[in-house]
C-alpha positions as CSV (number, residue, x, y, z in Angstrom):
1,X,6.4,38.1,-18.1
2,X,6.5,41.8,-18.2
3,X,8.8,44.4,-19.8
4,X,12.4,44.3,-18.5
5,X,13.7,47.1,-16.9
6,X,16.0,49.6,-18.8
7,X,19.5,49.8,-18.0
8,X,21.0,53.2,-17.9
9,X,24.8,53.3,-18.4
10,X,26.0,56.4,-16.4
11,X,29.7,57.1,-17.6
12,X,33.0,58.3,-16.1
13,X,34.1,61.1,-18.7
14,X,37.9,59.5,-17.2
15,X,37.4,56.7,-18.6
16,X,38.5,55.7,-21.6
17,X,37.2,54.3,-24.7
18,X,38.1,50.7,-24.7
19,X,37.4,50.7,-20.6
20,X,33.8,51.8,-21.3
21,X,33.4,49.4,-24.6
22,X,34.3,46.3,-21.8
23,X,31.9,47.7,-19.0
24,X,29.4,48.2,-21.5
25,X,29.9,44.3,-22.7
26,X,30.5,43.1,-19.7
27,X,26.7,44.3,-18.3
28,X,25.5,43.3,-21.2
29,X,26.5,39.7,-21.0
30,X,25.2,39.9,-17.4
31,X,21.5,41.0,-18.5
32,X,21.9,38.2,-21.1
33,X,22.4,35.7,-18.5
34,X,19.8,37.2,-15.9
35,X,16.9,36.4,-19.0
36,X,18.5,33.4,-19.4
37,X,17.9,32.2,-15.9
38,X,14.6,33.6,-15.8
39,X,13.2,31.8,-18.7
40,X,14.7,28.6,-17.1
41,X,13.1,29.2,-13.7
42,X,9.8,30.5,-15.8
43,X,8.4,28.7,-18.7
44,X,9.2,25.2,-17.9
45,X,6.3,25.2,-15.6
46,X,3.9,26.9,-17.8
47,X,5.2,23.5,-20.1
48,X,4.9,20.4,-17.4
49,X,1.0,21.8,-18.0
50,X,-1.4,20.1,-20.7
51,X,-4.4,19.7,-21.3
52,X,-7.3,17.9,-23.4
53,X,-10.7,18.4,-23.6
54,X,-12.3,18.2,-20.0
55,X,-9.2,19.7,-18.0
56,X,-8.6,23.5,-16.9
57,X,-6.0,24.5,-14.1
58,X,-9.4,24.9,-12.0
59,X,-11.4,21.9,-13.2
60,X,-11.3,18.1,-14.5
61,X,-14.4,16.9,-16.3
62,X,-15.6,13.7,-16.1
63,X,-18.3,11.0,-17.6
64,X,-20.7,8.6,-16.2
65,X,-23.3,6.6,-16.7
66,X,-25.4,4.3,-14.8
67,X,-28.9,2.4,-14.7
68,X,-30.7,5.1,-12.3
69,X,-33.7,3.2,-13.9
70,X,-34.8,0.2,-15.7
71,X,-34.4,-3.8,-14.8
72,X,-30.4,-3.2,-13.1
73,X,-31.6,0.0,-11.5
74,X,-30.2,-1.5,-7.6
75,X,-26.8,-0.6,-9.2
76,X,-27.5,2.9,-9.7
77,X,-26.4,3.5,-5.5
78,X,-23.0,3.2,-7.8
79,X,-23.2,6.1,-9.1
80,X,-24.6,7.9,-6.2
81,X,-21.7,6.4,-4.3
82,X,-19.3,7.9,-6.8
83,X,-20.9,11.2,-6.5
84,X,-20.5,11.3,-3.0
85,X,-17.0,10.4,-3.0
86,X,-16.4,13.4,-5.7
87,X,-18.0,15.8,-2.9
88,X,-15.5,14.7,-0.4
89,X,-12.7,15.0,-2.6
90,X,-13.7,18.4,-3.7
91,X,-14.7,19.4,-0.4
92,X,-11.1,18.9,0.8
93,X,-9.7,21.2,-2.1
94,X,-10.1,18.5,-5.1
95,X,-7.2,17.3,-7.0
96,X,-3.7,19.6,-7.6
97,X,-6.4,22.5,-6.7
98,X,-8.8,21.3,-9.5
99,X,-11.8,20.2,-8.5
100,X,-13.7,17.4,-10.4
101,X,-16.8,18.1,-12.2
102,X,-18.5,14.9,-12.6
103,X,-21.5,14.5,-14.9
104,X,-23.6,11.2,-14.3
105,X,-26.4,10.1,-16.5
106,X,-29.2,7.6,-17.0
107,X,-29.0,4.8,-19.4
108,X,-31.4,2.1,-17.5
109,X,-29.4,-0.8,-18.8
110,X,-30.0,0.2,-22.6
111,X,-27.2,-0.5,-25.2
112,X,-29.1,2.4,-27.0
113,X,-29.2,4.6,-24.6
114,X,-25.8,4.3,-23.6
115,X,-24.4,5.2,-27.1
116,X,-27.0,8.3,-26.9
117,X,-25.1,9.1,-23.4
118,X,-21.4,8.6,-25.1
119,X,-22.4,10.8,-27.7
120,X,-23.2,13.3,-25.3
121,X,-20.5,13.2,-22.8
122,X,-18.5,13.2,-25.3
123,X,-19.1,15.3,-28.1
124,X,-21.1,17.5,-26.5
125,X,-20.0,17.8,-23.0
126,X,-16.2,17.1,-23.6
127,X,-15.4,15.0,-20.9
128,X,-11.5,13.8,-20.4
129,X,-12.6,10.5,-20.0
130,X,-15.8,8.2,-19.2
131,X,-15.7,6.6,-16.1
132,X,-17.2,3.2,-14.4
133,X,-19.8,3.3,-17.5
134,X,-22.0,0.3,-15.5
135,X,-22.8,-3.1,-17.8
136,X,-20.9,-5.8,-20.1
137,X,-23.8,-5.1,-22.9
138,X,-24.0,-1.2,-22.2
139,X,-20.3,-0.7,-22.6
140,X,-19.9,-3.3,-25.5
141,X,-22.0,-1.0,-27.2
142,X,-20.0,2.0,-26.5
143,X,-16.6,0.1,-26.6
144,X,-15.3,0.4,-30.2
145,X,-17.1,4.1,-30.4
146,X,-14.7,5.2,-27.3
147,X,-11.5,3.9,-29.2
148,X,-11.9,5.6,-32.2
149,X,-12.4,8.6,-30.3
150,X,-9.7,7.5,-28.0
151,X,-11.5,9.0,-24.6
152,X,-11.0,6.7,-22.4
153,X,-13.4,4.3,-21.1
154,X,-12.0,3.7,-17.7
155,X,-12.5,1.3,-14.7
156,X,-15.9,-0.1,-16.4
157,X,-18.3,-1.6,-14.5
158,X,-18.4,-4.8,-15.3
159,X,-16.0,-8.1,-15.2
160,X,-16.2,-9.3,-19.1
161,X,-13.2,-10.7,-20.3
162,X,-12.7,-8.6,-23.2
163,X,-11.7,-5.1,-21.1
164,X,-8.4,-6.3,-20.8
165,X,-7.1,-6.0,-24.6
166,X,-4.7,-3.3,-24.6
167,X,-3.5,-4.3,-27.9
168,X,-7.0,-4.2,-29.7
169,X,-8.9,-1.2,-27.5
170,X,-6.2,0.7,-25.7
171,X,-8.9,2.6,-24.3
172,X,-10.7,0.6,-22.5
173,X,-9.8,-1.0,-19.0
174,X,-11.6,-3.0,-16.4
175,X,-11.4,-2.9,-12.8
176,X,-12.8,-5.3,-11.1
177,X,-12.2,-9.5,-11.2
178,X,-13.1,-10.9,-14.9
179,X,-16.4,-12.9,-15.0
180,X,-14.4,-16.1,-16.4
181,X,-12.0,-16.3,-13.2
182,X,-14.7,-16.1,-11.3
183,X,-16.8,-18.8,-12.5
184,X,-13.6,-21.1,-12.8
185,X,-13.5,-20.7,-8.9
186,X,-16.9,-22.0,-8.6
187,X,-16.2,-24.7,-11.0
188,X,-13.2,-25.7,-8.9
189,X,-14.9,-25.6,-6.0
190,X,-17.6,-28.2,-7.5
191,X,-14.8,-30.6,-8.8
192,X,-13.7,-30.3,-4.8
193,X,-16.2,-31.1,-3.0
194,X,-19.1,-32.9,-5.4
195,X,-17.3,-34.3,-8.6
196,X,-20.1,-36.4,-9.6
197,X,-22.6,-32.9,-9.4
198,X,-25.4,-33.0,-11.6
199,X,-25.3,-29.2,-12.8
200,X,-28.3,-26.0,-14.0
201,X,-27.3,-23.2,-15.2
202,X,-28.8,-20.2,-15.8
203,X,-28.0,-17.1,-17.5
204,X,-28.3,-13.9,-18.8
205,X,-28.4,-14.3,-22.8
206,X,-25.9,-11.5,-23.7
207,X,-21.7,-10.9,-23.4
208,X,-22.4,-10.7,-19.5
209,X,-23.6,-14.2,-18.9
210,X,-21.8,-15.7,-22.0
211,X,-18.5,-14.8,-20.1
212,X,-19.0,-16.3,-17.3
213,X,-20.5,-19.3,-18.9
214,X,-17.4,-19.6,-21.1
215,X,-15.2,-19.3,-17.7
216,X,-17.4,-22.0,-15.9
217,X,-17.1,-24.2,-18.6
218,X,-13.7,-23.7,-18.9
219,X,-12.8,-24.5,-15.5
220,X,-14.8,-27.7,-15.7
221,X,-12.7,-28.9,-18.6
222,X,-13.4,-32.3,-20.0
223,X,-16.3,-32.9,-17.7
224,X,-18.5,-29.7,-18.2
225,X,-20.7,-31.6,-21.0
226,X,-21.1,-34.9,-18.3
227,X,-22.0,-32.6,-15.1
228,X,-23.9,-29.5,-17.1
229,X,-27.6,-31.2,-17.6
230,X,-29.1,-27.7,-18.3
231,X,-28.1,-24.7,-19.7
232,X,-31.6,-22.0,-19.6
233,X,-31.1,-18.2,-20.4
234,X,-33.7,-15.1,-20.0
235,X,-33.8,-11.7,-21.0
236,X,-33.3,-8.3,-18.8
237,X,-37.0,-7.8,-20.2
238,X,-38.5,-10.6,-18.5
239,X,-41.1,-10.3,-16.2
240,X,-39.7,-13.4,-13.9
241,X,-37.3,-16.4,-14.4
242,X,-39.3,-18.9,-12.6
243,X,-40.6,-21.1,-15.3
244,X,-36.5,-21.3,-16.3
245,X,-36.1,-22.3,-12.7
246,X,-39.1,-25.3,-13.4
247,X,-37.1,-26.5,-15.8
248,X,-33.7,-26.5,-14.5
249,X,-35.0,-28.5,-11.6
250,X,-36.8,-31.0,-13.7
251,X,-33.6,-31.8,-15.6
252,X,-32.4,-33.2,-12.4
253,X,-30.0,-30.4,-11.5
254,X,-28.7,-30.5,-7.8
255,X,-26.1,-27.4,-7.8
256,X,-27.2,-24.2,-9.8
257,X,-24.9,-21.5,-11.0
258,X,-27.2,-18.3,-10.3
259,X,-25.7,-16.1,-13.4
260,X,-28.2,-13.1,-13.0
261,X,-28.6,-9.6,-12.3
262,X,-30.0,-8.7,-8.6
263,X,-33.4,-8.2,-9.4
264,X,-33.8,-12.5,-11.3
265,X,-31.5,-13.0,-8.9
266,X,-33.5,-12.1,-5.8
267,X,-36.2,-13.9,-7.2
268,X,-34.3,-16.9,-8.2
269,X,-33.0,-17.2,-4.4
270,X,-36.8,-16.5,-3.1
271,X,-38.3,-19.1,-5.8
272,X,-36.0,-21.9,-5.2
273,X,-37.3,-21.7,-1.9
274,X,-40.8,-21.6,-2.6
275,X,-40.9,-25.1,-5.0
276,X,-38.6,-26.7,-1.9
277,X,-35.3,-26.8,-4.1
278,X,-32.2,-27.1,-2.0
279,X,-29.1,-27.6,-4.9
280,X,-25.8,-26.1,-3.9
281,X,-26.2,-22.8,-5.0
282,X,-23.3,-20.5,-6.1
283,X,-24.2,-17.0,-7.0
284,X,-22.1,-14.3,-8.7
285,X,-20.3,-11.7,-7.4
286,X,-22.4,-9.2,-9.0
287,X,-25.4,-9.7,-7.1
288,X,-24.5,-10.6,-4.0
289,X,-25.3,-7.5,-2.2
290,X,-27.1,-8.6,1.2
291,X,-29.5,-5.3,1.3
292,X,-30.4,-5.3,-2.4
293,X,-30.4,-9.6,-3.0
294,X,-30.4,-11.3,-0.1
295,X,-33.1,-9.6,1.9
296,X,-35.4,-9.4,-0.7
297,X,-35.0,-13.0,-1.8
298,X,-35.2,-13.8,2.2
299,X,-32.5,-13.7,4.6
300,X,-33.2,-17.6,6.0
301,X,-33.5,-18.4,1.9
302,X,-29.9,-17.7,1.3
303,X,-28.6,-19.4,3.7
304,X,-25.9,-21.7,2.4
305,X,-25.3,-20.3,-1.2
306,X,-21.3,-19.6,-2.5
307,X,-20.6,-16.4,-3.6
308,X,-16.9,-15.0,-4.1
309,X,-15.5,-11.6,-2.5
310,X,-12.6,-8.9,-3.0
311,X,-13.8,-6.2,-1.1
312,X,-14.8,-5.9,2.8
313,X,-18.8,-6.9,3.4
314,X,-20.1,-4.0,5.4
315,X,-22.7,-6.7,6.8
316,X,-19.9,-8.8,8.0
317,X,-19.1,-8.8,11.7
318,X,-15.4,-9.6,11.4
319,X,-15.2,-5.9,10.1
320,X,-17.0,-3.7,13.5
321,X,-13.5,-2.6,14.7
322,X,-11.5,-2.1,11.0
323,X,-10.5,1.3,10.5
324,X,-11.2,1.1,6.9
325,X,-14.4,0.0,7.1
326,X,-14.8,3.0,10.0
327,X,-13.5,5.6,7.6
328,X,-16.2,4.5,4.8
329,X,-18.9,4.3,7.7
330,X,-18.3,8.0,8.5
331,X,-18.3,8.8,5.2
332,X,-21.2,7.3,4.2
333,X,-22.8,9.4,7.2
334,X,-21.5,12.6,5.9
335,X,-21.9,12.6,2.3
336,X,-24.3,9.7,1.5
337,X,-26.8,9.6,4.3
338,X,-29.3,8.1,2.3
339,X,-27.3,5.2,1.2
340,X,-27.9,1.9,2.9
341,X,-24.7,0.8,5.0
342,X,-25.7,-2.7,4.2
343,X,-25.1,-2.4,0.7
344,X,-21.9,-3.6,-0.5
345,X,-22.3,-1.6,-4.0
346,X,-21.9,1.7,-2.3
347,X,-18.2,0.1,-1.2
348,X,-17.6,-1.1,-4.5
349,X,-18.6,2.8,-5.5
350,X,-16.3,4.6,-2.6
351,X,-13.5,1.9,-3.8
352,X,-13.7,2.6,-7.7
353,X,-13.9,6.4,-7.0
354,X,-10.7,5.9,-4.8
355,X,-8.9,4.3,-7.4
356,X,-9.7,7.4,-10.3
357,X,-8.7,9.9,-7.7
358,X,-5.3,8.1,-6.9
359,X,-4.4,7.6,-10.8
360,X,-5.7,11.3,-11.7
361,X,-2.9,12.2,-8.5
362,X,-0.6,10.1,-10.9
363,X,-1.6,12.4,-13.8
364,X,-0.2,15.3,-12.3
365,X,-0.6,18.4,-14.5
366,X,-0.3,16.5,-17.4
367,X,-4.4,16.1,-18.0
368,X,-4.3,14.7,-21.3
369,X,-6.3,11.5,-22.2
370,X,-3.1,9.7,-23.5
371,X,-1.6,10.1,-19.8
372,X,-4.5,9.3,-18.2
373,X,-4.1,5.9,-20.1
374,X,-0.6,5.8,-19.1
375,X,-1.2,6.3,-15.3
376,X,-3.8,3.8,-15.4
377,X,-2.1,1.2,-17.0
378,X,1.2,2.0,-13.8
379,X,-0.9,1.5,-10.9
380,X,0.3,-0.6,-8.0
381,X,-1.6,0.3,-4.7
382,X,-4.0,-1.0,-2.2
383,X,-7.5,0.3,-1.1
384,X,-8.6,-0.1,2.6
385,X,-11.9,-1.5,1.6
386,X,-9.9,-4.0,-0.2
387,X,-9.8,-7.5,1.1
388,X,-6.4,-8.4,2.8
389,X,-4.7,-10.3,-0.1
390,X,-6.1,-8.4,-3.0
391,X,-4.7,-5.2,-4.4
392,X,-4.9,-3.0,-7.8
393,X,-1.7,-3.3,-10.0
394,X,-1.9,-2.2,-13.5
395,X,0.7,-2.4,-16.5
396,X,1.0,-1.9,-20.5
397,X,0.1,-5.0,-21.3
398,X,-2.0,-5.9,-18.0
399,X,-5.6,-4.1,-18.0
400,X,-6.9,-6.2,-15.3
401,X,-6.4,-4.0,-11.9
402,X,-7.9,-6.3,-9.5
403,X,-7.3,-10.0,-9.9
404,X,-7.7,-11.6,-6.7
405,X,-10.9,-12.6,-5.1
406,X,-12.1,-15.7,-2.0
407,X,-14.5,-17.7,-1.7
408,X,-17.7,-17.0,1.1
409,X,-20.7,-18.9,1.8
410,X,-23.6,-17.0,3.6
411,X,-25.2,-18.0,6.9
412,X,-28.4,-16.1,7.3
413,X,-26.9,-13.0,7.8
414,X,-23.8,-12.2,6.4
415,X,-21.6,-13.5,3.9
416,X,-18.4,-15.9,5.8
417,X,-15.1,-16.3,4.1
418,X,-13.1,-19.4,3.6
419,X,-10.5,-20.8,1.5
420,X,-7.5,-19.1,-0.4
421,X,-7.3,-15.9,-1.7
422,X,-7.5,-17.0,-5.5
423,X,-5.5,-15.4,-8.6
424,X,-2.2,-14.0,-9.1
């Protein structure tokens, strides 16, 4: 604020002396009350502003990683997805007029590398936070490094169980359905409608596949060691998962819980076809993208396998006219025209980068890493990309935003919905 202007007193020699002590005080008290009321209309909003690490008035500095390469490399459209939803935002005059600087980089599905990337976003670039960091063992690497810097590591990736432990990593929060309500779905659906199932299982042999092992199990209760017959795991290093496949067959299996990546899993869908196995098939969530799975594998050899679903198929029909599904179309066009529309990853990116830019809203002008916690932890919103039933709703103790998902079974072409709308 600058200098104040000087008063200048101009007296009446008539007056006399006690009159011109009382002007004089009585202009003083004035001016007194004028900087008063100027410092209340003034500094208050230089305080509603602060900062950490990562946040100017003009910018807010973000982290991300994702497997651009390596064995999970069909998730990398992700990031590219997330990218091209920052270029919208900031295009349209970015966020409380800061725009968002967001620095994305390569781990190819390496615990290592990941750290390496942390580090570096981190302590080097000074990001507010790290966001959508892709992979249960990628970010379980990074997870207790993140809380004892407390930088958030926010809206990860990946379904594990354990991103929802406020009380433990109050850092860390998921975003989409866990891994273990998933699989209890599938194991619900098998009690339903083939109680007597003779069950193979195969999975990959870190936190990933463990959690939805632990979920499927769970949801089989009593009879998961009578129906399981064989339980066959394989590294994100392996060449192929077929002779794992041989051997799940030969135990007798007649349903199969696909636990895999898209790459094994696209070959799992085109082998089973190959050797003339037909079990009921349920496949997870994660890799049930029709472009990068299910034409790959074969679009006649997925016909008939269960998958679950909480946001809108861009391959589904039912969708043509939704003006949701039109918005992301146009977008796509404009700012990711190299993106396949068929790929439900680049909605899952456009839907994740919706939900950071409606929590960093929340944040106001308070950029600081402990708010950015507390806004994402009071979420309660819905995305138009979103299937009707399931919405995002955050609290202290509640890290799991989205909780909701349905069963769909696919056809040939595109994946068809049935059933509830599961969770609460």
């Amino acid at each position: 604020m600058g200098k104040l202007p000087v008063l200048k007193l101009v007296l009446n020699p008539a007056w006399s002396m006690p009159t011109m002590m009382l002007t004089q005080l009585k202009l003083a008290a004035r001016w007194a009350a004028f900087g008063t009321a100027v410092a209340v209309l003034t500094f208050p909003a230089f305080a509603q502003k602060k900062y950490d690490s990562g946040a100017t008035d003009k910018e807010i500095k973000i982290g991300h990683i994702a497997p651009y390469s390596g064995p999970a490399s069909a998730y990398g459209t992700i990031g590219k997805s997330i990218s091209a939803y920052v270029e919208k935002v900031n295009a349209e005059g970015g966020i409380g007029g800061r725009k968002i600087k967001l620095i994305t980089l390569d781990d190819a599905y390496n615990p290592s590398k990941t750290v390496e990337q942390a580090r570096k976003l981190v302590e080097e670039d000074e990001v507010l936070f790290v966001f959508n960091p892709l992979g249960t063992p990628p970010n379980s690497a990074i997870h207790k490094y993140m809380n004892a810097k407390k930088v958030p590591q926010l809206f990860v990736a990946t379904g594990a169980t354990k991103w929802g432990d406020p009380k433990n990593f109050p850092w860390t929060m998921g975003w989409q359905p866990t891994y273990q309500a998933e699989s209890m779905i599938y194991a619900a659906h098998i009690l339903e409608t083939k109680p007597n199932a003779k069950i193979g299982i195969l999975y990959q042999n870190d936190d990933y596949g463990k959690d939805y092992l632990k979920g499927f199990e769970d949801g089989l209760g009593d009879k998961a060691k009578s129906m399981i017959v064989a339980k066959l795991t394989y590294e994100v290093t392996d060449p192929t998962v077929d002779s794992q496949l041989l051997s799940i067959k030969a135990a007798g299996a007649d349903t199969f819980f696909n636990i895999t990546t898209p790459k094994f899993a696209a070959q799992a869908i085109k082998k089973l076809a190959e050797i003339g196995w037909k079990p009921q098939h349920y496949l997870n969530s994660v890799s049930s993208s029709v472009s990068a799975v299910m034409q790959p594998a074969g679009m006649e050899n997925g016909i008939g396998i269960f998958t679950s679903q909480y946001i809108k198929d861009p391959t589904d029909p039912q969708w043509v006219n939704d003006p949701g599904m039109k918005d992301w179309a146009d977008w796509m066009k404009k700012y990711y025209p190299g993106g396949n529309l068929a790929d439900a990853f680049n909605v899952y990116g456009y839907s994740v980068a919706q939900t950071v830019v409606a929590m960093l809203k929340q944040c106001g002008d308070n950029l600081t890493r402990e708010n950015v916690m507390k806004q994402a932890s009071s979420l309660d919103m819905t995305l138009p990309m979103l299937l009707p039933g399931v919405n995002i709703k955050t609290s202290a103790d509640d890290f799991y935003p989205i909780e909701r998902e349905q069963l769909a079974k696919f056809d040939g072409k595109t994946w068809v919905r049935f059933g509830k709308v599961y969770g609460r």
